[in-house]
C-alpha positions in Angstrom: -23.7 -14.9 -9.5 -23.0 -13.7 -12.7 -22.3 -10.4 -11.4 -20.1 -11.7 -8.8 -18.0 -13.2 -11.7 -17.9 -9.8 -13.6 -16.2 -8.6 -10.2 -13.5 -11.1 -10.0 -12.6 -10.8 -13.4 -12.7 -7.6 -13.2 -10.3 -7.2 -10.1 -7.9 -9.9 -11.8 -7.8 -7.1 -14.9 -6.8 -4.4 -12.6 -4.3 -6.2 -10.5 -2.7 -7.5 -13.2 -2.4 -3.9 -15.0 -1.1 -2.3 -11.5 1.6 -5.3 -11.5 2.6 -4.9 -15.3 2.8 -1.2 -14.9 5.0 -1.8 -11.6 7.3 -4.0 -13.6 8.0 -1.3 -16.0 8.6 0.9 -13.3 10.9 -1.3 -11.9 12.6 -2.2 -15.1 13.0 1.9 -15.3 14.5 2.1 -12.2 17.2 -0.4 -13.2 18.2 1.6 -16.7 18.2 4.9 -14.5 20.3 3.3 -12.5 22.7 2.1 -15.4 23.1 5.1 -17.1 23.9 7.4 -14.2 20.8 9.9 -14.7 20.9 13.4 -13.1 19.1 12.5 -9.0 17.3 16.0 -9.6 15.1 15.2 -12.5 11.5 14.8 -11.3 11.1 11.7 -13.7 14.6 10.1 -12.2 12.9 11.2 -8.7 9.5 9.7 -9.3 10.5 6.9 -10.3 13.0 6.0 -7.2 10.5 7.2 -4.5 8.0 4.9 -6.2 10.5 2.2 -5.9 12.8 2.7 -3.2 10.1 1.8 -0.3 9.7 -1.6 -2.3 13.6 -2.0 -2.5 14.2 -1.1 1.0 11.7 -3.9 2.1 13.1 -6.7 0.2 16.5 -6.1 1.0 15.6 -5.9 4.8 14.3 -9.6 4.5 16.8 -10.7 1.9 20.4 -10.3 1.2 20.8 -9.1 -2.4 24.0 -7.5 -2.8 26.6 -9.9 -3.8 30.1 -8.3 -5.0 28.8 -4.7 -6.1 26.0 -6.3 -7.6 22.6 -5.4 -6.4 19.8 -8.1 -7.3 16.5 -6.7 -5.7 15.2 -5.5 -8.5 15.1 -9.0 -9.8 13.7 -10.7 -6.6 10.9 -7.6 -7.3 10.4 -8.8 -10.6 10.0 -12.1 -9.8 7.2 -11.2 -6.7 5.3 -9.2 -9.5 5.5 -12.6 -12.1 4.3 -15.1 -9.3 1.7 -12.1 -8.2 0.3 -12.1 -11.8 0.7 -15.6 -12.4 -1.0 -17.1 -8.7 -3.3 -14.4 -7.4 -4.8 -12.4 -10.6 -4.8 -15.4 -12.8 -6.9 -17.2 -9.5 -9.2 -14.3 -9.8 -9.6 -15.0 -13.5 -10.1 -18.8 -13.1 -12.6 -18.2 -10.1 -14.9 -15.7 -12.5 -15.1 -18.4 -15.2 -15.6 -21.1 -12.9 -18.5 -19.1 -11.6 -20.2 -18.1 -15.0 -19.4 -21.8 -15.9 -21.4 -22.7 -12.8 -24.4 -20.1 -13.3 -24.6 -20.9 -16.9 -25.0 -24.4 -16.0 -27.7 -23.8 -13.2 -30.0 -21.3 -15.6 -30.1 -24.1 -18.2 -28.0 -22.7 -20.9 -25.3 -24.8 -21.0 
């Protein structure tokens, strides 16, 4: 059991690092986006194909654009906070609750 907690904690960790390191991506994407960087550079480059695919999704589902002004990142940022928030925090609160549970079954709690 116990190492069936280590899992889900561990998996919680991860996800939650892929989703912060998304968020910054996406927070790069918006500053790129602000400050009119050159399309050729391969940072300016990596960063939109890693995002674009994302973007192009949500605004298929949702409208976003309203007057010039392009709100997907945010509804992308928002998805990543209820991400981390519901599903890694779960797998967090699910590995304790297990050790919590084995602990109390071998006695040493």
């Amino acid at each position: 059991m116990i190492l069936l907690a280590n899992l889900m904690s561990a998996l919680g960790a991860i996800l939650n690092a892929i989703l912060s390191f998304f968020s910054f991506i996406v927070l790069a994407s918006c500053v790129v986006s602000w400050v009119n960087a050159d399309p050729y550079n391969v940072i300016v480059r990596t960063i939109n194909s890693i995002t674009e695919p994302i973007y192009f999704q949500v605004r298929r589902r949702i409208r976003t654009r309203f007057g010039g002004l392009d709100l997907t990142p945010i509804v992308v940022i928002l998805a990543i906070m209820f991400l981390q928030n519901f599903v890694a925090q779960s797998l967090t609160d699910y590995a304790n609750g297990i050790r919590i549970q084995a602990l109390r079954g071998a006695g040493t709690l």
